[in-house]
N, C-alpha and C positions, 0 to 999 in steps of 0.2 A: 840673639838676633830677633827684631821685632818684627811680627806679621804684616805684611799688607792690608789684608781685612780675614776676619773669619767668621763665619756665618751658618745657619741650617736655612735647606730649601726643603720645597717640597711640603708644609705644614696645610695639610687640609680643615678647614674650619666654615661651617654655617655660621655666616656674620648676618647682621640686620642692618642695611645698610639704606643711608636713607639719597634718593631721587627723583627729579623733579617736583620734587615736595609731597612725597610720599613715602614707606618704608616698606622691605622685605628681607625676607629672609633670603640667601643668595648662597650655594654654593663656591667656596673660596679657596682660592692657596695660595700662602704666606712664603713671605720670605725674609731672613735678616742677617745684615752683617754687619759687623761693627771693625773699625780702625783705631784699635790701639792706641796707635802714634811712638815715635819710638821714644819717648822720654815717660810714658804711663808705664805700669807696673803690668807685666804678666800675666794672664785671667788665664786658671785652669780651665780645661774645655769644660770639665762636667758643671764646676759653677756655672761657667758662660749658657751650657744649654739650658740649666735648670733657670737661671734670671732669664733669658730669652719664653722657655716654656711659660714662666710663669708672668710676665707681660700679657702674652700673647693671649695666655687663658682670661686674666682680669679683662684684659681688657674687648674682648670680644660679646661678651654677657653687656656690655655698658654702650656696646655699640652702637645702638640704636636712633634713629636721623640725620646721622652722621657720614659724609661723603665717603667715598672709600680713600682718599687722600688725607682726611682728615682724622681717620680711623688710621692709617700710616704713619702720620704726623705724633698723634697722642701714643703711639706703640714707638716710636725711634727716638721719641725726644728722653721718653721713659727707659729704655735700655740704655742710651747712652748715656746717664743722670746715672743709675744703680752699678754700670759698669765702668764708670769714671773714663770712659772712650774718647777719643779725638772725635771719632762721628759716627754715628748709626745710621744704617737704610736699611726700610722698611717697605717690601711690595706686595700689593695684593692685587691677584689678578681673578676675578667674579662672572660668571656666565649669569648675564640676566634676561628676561622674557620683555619683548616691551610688545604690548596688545596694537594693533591699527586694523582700520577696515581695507578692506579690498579698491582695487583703485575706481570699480563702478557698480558691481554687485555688493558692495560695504557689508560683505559678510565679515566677522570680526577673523582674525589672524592673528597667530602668536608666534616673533620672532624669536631667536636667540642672540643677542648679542656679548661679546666680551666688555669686560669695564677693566682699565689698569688703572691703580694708584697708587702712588711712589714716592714716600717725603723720606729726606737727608738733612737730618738734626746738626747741627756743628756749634760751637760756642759763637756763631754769628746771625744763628738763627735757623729756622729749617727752609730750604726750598723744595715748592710741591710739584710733581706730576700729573698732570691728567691724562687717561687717555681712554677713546675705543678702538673696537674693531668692528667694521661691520660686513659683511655679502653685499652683493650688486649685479648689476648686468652690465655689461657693455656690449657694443657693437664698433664693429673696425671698419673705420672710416676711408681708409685705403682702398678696401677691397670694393669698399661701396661704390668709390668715385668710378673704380674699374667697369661693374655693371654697369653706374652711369653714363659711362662712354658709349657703352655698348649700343644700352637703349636708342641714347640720342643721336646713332648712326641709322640704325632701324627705324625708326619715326622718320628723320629724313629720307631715309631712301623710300619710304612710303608715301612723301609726299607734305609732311608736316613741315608749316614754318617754324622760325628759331620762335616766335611768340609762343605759337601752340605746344611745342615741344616742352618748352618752360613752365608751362601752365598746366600739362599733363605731370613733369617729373616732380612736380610743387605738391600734386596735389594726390601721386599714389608713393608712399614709403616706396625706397628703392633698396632690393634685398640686399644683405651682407651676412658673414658671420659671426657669431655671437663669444661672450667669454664670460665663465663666470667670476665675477671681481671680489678680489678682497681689498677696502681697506684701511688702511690706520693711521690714527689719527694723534698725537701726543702734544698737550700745550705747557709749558714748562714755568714756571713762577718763583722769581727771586725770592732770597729772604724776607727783604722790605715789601713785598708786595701781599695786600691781605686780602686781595680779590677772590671770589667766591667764582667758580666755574662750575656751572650744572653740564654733566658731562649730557645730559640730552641735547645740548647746545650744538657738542663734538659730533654724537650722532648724525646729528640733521645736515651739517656740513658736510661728511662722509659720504652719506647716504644721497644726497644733492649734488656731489661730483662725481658719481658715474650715469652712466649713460640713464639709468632707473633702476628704481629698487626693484627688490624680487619680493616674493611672498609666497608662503608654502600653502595656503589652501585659497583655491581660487576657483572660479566656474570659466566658460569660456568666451564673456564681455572682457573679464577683467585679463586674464591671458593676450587678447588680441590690445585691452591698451597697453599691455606693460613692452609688449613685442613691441608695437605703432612707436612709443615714445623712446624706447631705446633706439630703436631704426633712424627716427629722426634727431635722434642727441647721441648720435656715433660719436666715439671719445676713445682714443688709443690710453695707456699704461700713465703717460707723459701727462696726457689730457686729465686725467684725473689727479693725479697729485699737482700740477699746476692750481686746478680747481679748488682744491684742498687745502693749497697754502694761501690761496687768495682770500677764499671763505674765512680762513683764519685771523688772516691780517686786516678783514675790513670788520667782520666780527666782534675782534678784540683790540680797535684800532686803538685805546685808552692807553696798552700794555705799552713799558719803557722798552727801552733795545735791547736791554739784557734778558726780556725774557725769550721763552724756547719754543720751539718750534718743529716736528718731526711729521712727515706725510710716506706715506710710502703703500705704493696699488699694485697687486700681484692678480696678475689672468692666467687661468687656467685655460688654456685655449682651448678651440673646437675643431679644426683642421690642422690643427697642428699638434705634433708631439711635443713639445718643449711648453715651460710657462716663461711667462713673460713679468720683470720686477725692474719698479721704477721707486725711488725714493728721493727728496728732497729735506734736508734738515738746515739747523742751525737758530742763531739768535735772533728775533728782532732786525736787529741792527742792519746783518747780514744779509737778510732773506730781504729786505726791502731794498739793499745796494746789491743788484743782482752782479754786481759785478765783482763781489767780497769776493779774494781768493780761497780763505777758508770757509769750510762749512763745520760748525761744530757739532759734533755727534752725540747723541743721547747720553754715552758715559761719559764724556768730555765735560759735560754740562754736568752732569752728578756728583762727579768728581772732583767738579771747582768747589764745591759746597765746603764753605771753612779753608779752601787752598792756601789764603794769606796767611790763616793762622799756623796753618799746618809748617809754611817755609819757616816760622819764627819759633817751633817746636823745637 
């Protein structure tokens, strides 16, 4: 009886991974599985881990300028070549620092963000993943409109007309509660497709569909803008992964229908006990005819990699 796939997670490794046209050193962890196929030949585990280990060591040392998908790519295409496999994948998921100044005291800051990269070798070529994750803020737009009731019943009954009232709730933030946002971002790339994605690309979309970024060392200029523009760009769970796949699709408007697409914004709320998760995926194709019944999902898409070939296995 032949395996479905089998694989080691978990592989920690300092990769040099190159971004925005720069390189570092990155905290990383690997993962790989490979599919057989039921007409290949039996791979003992200890051979498999030891061709797996010894990929992953070569090629990590040689890492260097090289995206994290494309460091994915040259580790799956290489396991599945030495292990005569139907298909390899290969992911690597990397916490990197990306430097910005403050939004008006431009004191320098240092975030953390995630980077995923995830290519699937098959005899038809590899398709690549991109992807981040990144923090945010929002503010809930609901609650806000609430106050805004409120306000604009009290200025009336004080005497203000509909123009003033207008002109006053324009021009002071009106309060709400806040959430701290995650979120993520995955752009997915056919075989045939040899396009190059600077995941700081992904970032900036991410990071531009919540309500405003966050940043961990600030004075209290930069505090009262980041508060001011989230207040004013309240954006619910929905708001932002809308925003996310839009950024996506006008972004990367070049990309055919088959390629992928995965959004997905999680709030930790502030008044509330419960979090809140909103997700949007699929192809191309799909995400532009919002009216596709299916959505296809992340492994949906990984798992097409080599599909045709695999029915004629």
């Amino acid at each position: 009886m032949s395996l479905s796939r089998a694989g080691v997670t978990n592989v920690e490794k300092v990769v040099r991974i190159g971004l925005g046209g720069a390189e570092q050193l990155y905290h990383a962890e690997l993962s790989c599985f490979v599919d057989p196929g039921p007409q290949r030949v039996r791979t003992r585990s200890l051979r498999f881990d030891a061709v797996v280990r010894d990929v992953i060591g070569a090629a990590v040392p040689e890492s260097g300028g090289f995206a994290a998908e494309q460091i994915a790519q040259r580790m799956a295409v290489e396991v599945r070549q030495r292990l005569n496999a139907l298909r390899a994948e290969v992911t690597i998921a990397a916490r990197y620092p990306e430097h910005k100044p403050a939004p008006v005291s431009g004191i320098a800051t240092q975030e953390i963000f995630t980077l995923f990269g995830t290519a699937v070798a098959s005899e038809r070529g590899t398709r690549r993943l991109v992807g981040v994750a990144a923090q945010g803020m929002t503010a809930a737009p609901l609650a806000q409109r609430l106050v805004t009731d409120r306000a604009r019943e009290r200025l009336a009954a004080d005497g203000f007309g509909d123009d003033r009232i207008a002109a006053i709730l324009d021009a002071v933030p009106v309060a709400t509660h806040d959430q701290r946002g995650l979120g993520t971002l995955h752009l997915g790339l056919p075989e045939e497709c040899d396009r190059e994605v600077d995941a700081l690309e992904l970032l900036a979309i991410v990071e531009n569909s919540m309500s405003s970024e966050i940043y961990e060392l600030m004075k209290r200029s930069d505090e009262g803008a980041v508060v001011e523009k989230a207040t004013r760009r309240a954006r619910t769970a929905e708001d932002c992964v809308h925003a996310a796949i839009r950024g996506t699709l006008e972004g990367f408007a070049d990309l055919t229908g088959d390629a992928f697409v995965a959004a997905r914004q999680e709030h930790t709320e502030s008044i509330h006990e419960h979090t809140v998760v909103a997700e949007r995926h699929g192809l191309f194709g799909e995400v532009r005819d919002d009216g596709a019944a299916h959505h296809t999902t992340i492994r949906e898409w990984l798992n097409g990699a080599g599909s045709s070939r695999r029915r004629e296995a």
